[in-house]
BAFI-3210 file (N, C-alpha, C; in Angstrom, 3 decimals, decimal comma, padded with zeros to 6 digits):
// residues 206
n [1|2|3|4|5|6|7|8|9|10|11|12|13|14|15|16|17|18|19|20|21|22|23|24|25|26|27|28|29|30|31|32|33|34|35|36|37|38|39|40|41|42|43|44|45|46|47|48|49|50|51|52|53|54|55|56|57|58|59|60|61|62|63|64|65|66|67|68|69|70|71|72|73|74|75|76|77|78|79|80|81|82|83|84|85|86|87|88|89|90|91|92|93|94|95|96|97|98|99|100|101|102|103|104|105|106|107|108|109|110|111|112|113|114|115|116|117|118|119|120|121|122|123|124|125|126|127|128|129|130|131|132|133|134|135|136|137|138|139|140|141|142|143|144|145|146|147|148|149|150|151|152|153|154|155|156|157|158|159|160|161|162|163|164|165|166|167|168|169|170|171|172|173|174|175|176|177|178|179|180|181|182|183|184|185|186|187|188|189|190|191|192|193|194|195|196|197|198|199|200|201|202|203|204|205|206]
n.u [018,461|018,190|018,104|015,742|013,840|014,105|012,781|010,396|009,335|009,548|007,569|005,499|005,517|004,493|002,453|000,785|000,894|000,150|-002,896|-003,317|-003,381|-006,058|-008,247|-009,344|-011,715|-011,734|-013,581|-012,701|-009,251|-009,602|-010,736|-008,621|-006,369|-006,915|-007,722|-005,690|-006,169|-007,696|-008,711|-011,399|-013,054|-013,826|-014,219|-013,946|-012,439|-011,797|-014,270|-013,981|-015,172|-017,517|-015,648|-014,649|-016,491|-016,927|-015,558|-015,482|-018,072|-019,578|-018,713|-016,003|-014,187|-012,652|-010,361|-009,133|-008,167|-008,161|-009,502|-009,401|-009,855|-008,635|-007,846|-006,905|-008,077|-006,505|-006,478|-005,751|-004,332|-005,075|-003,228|-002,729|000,134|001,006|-000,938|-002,851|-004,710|-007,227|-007,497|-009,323|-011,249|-009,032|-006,886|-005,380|-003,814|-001,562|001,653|003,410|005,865|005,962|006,899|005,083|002,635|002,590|001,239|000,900|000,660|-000,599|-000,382|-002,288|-003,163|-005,775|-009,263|-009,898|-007,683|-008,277|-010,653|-010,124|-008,041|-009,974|-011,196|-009,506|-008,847|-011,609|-011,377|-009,313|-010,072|-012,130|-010,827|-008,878|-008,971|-010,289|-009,128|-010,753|-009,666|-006,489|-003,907|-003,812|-001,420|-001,380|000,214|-000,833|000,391|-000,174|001,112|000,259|-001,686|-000,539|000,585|001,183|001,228|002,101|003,461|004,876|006,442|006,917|006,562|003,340|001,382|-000,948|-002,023|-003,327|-005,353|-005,503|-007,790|-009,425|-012,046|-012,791|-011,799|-008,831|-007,629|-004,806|-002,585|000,644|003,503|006,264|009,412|010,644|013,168|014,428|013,824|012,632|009,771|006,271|003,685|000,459|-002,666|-004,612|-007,262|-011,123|-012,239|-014,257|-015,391|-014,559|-015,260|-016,427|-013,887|-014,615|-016,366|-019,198|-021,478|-022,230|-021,749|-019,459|-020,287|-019,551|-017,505|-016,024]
n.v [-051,445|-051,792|-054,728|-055,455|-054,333|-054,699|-058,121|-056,751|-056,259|-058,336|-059,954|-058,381|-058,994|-061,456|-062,019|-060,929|-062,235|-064,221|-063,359|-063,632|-065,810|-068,648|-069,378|-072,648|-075,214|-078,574|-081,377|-084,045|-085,939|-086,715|-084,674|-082,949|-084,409|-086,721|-090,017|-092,867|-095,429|-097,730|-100,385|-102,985|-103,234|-106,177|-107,405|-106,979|-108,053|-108,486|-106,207|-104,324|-103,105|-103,867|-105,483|-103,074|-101,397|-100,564|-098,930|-097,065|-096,517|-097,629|-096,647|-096,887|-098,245|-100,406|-102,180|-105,355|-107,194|-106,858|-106,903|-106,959|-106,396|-106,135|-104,417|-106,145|-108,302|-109,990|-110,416|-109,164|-109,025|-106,894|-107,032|-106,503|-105,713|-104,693|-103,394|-101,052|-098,197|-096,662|-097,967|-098,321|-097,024|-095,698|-097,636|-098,733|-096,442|-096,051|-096,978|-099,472|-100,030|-098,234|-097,561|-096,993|-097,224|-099,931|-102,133|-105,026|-107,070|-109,531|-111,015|-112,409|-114,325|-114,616|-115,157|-118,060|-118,437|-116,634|-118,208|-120,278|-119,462|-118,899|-121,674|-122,859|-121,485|-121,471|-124,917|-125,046|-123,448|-125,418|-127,368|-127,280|-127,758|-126,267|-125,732|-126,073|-125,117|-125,090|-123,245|-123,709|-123,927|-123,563|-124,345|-123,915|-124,180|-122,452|-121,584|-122,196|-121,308|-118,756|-118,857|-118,311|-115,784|-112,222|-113,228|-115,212|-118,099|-117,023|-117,939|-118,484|-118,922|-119,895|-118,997|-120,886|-119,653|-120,339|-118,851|-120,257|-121,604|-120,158|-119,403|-118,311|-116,798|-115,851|-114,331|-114,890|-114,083|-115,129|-113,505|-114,630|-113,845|-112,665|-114,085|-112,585|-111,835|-111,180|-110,899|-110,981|-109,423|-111,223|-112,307|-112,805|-116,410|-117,186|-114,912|-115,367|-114,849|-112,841|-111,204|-112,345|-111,370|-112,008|-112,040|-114,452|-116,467|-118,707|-121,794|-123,169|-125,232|-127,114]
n.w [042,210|039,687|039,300|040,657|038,379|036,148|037,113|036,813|035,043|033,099|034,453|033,928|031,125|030,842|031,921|030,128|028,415|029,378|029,519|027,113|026,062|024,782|027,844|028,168|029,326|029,154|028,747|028,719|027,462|024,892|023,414|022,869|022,429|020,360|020,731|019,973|020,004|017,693|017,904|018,983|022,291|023,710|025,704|029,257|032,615|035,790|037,326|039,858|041,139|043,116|045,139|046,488|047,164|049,745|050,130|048,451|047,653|045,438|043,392|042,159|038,751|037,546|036,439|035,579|033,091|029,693|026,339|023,093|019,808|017,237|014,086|011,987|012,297|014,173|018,086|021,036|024,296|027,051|030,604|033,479|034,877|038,004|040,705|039,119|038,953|036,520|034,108|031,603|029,214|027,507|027,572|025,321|024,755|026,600|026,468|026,417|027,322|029,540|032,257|034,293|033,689|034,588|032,264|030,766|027,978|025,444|022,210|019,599|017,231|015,873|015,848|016,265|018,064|019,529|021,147|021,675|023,974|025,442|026,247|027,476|029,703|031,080|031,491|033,134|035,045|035,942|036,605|038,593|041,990|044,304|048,321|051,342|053,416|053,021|050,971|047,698|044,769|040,991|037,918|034,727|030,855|028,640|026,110|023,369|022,809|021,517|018,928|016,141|015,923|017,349|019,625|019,471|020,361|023,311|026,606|028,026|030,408|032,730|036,335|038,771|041,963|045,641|047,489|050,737|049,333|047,388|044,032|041,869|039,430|036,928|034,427|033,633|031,987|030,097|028,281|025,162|025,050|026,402|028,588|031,099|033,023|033,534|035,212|036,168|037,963|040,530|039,083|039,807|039,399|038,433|036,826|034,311|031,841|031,168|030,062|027,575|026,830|028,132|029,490|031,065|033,834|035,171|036,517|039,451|040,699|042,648]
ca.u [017,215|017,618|017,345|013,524|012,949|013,695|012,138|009,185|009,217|009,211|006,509|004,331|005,227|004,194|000,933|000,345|000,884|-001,341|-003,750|-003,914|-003,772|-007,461|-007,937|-010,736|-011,245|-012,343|-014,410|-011,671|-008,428|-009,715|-010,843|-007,568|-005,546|-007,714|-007,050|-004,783|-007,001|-008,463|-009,203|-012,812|-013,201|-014,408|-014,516|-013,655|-012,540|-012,903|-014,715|-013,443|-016,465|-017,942|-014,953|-014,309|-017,740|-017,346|-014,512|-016,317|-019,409|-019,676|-018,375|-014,922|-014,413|-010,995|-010,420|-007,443|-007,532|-009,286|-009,202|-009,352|-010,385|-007,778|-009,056|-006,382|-008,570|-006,221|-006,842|-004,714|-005,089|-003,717|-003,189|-002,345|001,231|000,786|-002,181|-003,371|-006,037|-007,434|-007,311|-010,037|-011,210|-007,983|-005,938|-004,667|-002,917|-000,425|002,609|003,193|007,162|005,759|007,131|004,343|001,485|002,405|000,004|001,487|000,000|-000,111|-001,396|-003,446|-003,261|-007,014|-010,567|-009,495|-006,785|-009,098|-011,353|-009,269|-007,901|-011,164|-011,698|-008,445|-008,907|-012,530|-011,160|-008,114|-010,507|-012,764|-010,173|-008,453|-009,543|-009,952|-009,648|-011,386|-008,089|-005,086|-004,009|-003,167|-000,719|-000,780|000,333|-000,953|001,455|-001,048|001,342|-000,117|-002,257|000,428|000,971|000,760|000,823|003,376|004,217|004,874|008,038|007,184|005,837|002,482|000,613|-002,401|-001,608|-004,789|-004,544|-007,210|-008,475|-010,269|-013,037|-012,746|-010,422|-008,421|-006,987|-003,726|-001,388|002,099|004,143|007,967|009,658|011,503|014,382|015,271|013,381|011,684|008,486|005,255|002,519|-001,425|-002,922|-005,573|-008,812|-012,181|-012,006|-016,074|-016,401|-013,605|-016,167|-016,363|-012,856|-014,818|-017,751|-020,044|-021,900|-022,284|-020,881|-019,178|-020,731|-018,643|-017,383|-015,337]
ca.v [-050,993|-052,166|-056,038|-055,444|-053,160|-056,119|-058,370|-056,334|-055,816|-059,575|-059,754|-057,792|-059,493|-063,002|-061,668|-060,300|-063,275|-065,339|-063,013|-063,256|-067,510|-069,133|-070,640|-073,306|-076,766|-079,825|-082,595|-085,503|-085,571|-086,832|-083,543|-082,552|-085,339|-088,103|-092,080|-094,121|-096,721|-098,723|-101,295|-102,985|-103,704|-107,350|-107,809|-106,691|-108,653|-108,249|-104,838|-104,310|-102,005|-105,096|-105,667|-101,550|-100,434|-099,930|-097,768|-095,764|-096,638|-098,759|-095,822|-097,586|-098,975|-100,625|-103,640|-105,766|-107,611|-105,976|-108,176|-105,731|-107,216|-105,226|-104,221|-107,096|-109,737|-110,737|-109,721|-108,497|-109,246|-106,653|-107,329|-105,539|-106,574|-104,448|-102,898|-099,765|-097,465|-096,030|-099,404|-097,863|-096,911|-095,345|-098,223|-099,155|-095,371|-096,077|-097,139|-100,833|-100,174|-097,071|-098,199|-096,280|-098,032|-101,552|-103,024|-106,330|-107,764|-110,841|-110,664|-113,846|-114,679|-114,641|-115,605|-119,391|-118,726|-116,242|-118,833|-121,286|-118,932|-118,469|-122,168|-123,026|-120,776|-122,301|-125,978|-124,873|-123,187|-126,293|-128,608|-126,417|-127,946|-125,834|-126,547|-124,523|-124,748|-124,991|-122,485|-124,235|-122,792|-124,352|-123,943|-124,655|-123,630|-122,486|-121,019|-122,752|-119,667|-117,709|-119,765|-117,303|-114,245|-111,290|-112,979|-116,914|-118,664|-116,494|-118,486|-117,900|-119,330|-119,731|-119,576|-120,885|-120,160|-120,492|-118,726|-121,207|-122,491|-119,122|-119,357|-117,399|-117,023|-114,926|-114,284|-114,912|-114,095|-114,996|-113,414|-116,011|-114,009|-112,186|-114,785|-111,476|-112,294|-110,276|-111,444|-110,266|-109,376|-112,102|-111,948|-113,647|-117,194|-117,182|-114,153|-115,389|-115,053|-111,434|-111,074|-112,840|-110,475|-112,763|-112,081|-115,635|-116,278|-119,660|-122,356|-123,194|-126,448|-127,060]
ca.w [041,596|038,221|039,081|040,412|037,215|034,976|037,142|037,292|033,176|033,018|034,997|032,850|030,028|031,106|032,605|028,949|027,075|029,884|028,883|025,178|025,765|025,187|028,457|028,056|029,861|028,247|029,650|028,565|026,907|023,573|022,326|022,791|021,268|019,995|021,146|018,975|019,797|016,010|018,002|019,400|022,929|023,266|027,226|030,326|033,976|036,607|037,582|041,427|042,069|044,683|046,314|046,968|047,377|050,799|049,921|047,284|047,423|044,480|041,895|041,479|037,781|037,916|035,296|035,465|031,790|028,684|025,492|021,951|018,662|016,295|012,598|011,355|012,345|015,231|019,414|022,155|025,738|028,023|032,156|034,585|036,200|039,358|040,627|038,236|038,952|035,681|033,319|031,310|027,372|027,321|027,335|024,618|024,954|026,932|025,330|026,837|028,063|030,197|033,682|035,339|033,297|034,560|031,364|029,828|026,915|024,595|021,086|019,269|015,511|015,268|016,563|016,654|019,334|021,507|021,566|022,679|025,247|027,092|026,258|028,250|030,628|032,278|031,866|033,988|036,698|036,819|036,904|039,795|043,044|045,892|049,357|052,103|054,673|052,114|049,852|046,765|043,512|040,183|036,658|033,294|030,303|027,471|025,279|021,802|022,021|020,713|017,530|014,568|016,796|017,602|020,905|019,461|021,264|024,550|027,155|029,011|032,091|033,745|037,633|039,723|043,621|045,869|049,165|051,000|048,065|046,090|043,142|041,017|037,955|036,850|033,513|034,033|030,826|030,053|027,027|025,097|024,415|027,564|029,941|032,073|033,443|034,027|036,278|036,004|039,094|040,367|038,807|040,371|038,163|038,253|035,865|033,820|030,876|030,991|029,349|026,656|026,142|028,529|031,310|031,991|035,095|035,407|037,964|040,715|040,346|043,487]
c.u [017,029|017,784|015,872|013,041|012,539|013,043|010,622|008,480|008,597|008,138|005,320|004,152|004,726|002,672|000,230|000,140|-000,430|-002,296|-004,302|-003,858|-005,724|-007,504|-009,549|-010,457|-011,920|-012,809|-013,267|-010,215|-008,442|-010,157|-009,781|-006,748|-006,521|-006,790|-006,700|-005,932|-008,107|-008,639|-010,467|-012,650|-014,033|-015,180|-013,101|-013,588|-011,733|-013,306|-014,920|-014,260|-016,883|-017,249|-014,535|-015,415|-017,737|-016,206|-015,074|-017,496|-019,867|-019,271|-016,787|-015,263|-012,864|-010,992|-008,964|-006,910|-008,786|-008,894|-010,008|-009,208|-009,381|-008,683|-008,224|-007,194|-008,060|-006,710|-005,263|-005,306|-004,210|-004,550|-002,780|-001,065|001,210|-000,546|-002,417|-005,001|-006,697|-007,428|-009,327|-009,906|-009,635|-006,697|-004,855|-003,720|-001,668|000,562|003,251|004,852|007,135|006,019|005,930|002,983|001,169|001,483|000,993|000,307|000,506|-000,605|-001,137|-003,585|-005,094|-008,102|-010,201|-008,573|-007,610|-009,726|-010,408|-008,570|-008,737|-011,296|-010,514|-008,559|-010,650|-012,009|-010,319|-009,460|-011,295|-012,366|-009,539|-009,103|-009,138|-009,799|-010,196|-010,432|-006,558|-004,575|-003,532|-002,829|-001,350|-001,002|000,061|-000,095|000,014|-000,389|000,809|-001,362|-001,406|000,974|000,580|000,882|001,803|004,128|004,650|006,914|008,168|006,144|004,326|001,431|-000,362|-001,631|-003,005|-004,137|-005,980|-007,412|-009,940|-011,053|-013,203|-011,318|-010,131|-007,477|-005,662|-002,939|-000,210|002,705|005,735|008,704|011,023|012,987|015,515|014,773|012,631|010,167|007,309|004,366|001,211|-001,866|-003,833|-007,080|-009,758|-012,572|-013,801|-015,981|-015,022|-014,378|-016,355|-015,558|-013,643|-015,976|-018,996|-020,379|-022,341|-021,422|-020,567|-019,722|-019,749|-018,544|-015,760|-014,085]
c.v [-051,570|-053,879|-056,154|-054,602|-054,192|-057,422|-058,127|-056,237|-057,409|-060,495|-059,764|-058,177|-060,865|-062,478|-061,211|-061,161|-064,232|-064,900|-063,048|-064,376|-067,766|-069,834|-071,532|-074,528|-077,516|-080,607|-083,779|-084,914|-085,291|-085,626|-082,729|-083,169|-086,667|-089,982|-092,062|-095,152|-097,073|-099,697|-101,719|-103,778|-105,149|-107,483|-107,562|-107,503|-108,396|-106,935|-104,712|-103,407|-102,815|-105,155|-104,413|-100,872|-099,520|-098,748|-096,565|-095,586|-096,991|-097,769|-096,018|-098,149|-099,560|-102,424|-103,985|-106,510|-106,801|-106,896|-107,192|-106,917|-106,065|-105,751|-105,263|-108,442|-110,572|-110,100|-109,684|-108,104|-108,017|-107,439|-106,323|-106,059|-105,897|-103,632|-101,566|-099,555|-096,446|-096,691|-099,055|-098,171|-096,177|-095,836|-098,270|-097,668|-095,096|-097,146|-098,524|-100,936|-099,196|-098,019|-098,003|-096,884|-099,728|-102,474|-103,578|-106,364|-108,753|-110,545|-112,425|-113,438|-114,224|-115,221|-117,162|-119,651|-118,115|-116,755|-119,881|-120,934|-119,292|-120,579|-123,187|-122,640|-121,497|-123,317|-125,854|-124,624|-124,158|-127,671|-128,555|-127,089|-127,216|-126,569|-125,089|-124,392|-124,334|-124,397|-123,530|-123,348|-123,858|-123,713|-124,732|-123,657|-123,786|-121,754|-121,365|-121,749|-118,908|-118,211|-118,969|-115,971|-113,841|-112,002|-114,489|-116,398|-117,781|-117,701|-117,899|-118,764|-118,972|-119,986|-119,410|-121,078|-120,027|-119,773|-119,235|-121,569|-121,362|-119,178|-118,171|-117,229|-115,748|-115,364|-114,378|-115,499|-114,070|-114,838|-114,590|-115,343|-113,372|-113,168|-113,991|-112,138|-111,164|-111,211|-110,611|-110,511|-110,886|-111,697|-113,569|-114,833|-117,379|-116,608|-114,094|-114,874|-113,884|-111,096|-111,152|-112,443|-111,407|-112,085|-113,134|-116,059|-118,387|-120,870|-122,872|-124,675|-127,138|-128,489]
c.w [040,188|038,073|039,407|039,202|036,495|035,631|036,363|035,607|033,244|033,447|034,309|031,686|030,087|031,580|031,387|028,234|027,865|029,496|027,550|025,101|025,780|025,787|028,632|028,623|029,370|029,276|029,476|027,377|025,326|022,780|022,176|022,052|021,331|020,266|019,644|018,505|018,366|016,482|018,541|020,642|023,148|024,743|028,216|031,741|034,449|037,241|039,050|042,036|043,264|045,450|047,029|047,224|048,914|051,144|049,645|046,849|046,059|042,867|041,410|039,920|037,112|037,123|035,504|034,056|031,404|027,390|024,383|020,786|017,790|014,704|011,774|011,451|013,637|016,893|020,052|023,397|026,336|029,652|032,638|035,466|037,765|039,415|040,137|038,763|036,930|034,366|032,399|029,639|027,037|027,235|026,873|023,977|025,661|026,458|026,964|028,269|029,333|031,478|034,788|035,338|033,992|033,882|030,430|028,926|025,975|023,589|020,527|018,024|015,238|016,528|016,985|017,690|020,356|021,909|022,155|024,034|026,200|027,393|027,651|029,689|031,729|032,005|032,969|035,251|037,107|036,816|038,360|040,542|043,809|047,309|050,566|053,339|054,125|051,315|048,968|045,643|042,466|038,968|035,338|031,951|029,011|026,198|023,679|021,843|021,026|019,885|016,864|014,939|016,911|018,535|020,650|019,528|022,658|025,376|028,338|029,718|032,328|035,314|038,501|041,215|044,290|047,487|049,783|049,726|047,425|045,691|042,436|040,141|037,636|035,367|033,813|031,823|030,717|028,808|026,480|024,720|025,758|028,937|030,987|032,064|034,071|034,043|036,578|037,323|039,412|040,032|039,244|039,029|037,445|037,011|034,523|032,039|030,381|030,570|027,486|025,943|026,645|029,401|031,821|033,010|035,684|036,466|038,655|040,749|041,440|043,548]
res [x|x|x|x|x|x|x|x|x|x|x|x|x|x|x|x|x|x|x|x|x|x|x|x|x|x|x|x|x|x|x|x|x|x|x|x|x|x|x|x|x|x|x|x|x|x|x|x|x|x|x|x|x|x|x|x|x|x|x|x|x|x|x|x|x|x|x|x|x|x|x|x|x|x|x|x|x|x|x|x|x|x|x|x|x|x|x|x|x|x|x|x|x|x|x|x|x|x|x|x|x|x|x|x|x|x|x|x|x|x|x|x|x|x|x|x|x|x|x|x|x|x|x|x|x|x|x|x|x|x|x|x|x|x|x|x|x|x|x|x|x|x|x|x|x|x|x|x|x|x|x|x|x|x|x|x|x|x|x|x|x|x|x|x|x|x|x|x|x|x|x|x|x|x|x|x|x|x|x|x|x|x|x|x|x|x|x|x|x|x|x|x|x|x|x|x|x|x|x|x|x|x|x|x|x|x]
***
């Protein structure tokens, strides 16, 4: 009898305290703990709503790179090394080593390297030849982005592959001191531009 008493005490006291908690629900986390994020979204690719619509009826919003203008003057690309759902304004909140996040990133001295990124990045896709039977791989080594930047002496990649005459573009990053490698999902090489705060949409240059 006197282990259900003290149960039963214990009970009452937990049912007392739930009661005297304020329970309220918020619309998002941030009014709870505010983003980290000081930095300015620049551009977003590629937005996988088209290819999932018939999933979700086109209310997917699923990004695989995001490209952030920091208040230093320099940027920071992230990727996506495996496929993430939730690659959102909330980014740059998860803490980069989080195993669960799978979001790589590179960071860029300044405006003069992100431009050269993107500028790298369409020569590569319309140098890329597709074929419409053959898959083809190939690699361009663009690390002289990362000259002046957090990530200089790591190496990083463009990898273009192609299903039939649609291409596609991918990050592949190798740190220079442990050699580990992270790999960005494939993004559609067309709207490569959209990383870059464009909505111009590349012409197809086969």
């Amino acid at each position: 009898m006197i282990i259900p008493f003290i149960f039963l005490n214990i009970s009452f006291i937990l049912n007392a305290q739930v009661e005297d908690l304020e329970f309220k629900l918020y619309d998002s986390s941030e009014e709870i703990v505010p983003l980290r994020k000081s930095s300015q979204t620049i551009g977003k690719c590629c937005q996988l709503g088209k290819a999932m619509s018939k999933l979700t009826g086109g209310l997917s919003d699923v990004f695989l790179t995001q490209s952030e203008l920091n208040n230093d003057g320099s940027y920071t690309v992230f990727f996506v090394s495996m496929f993430t759902i939730g690659f959102d304004t909330e980014l740059t909140q998860f803490g980069l080593e989080n195993p669960t996040s799978k979001i790589s990133s590179f960071h860029l001295a300044d405006e003069e390297r992100f431009n050269l990124l993107q500028e790298l990045m369409i020569k590569g896709y319309k140098t890329f030849k597709a074929h419409p039977i053959i898959k083809r791989i190939k690699y361009i080594d663009i690390s002289q982005v990362l000259k002046g930047g957090k990530n200089e002496g790591d190496k990083l990649l463009l990898r273009f592959h192609n299903k039939k005459i649609i291409k596609y573009v991918s990050f592949q990053m190798f740190d220079n001191e442990t050699g580990f490698k992270t790999s960005g999902r494939p993004i559609f090489s067309k709207f490569i531009g959209q990383l870059f705060g464009s909505t111009e949409i590349i012409a197809t240059d086969h």
